[in-house]
C-alpha positions, 0 to 999 in steps of 0.5 A: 486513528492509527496513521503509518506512511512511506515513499515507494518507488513504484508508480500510483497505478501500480500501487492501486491495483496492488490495494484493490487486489488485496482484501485485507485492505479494504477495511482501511483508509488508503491515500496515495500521491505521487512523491518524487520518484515514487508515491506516497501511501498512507493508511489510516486504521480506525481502533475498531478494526483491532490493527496496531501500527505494526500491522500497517507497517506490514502491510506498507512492507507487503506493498514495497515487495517487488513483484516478478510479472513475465514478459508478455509475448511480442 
């Protein structure tokens, strides 16, 4: 099993909605909990899947990016 994890300063909610929309995710195992002022992703790849741990690191570099959403209309 290979295991990457990293403390983000982004909340779980917002992680989790991030994993969910990203399909290439979904064959790996992702845990989260909350870490001080950020969360605490893991994500655990099975051999199988064909991914190195630099892969996963990508993916944790991926999720680190912030994102710009505009400001909705009041």
């Amino acid at each position: 099993m290979i295991k990457v994890s990293r403390t983000l300063v982004k909340s779980e909610p917002e992680l989790a909605e991030l994993v969910a929309a990203e399909s290439r995710l979904r064959e790996l195992e992702v845990t989260m909990a909350e870490k001080g002022f950020g969360t605490r992703v893991e994500i655990h790849a099975a051999p199988e899947t064909g991914l190195g741990e630099a892969d996963l690191e990508r993916f944790l570099d991926e999720l680190a990016e912030p994102r710009k959403q505009p400001f909705g209309s009041a």
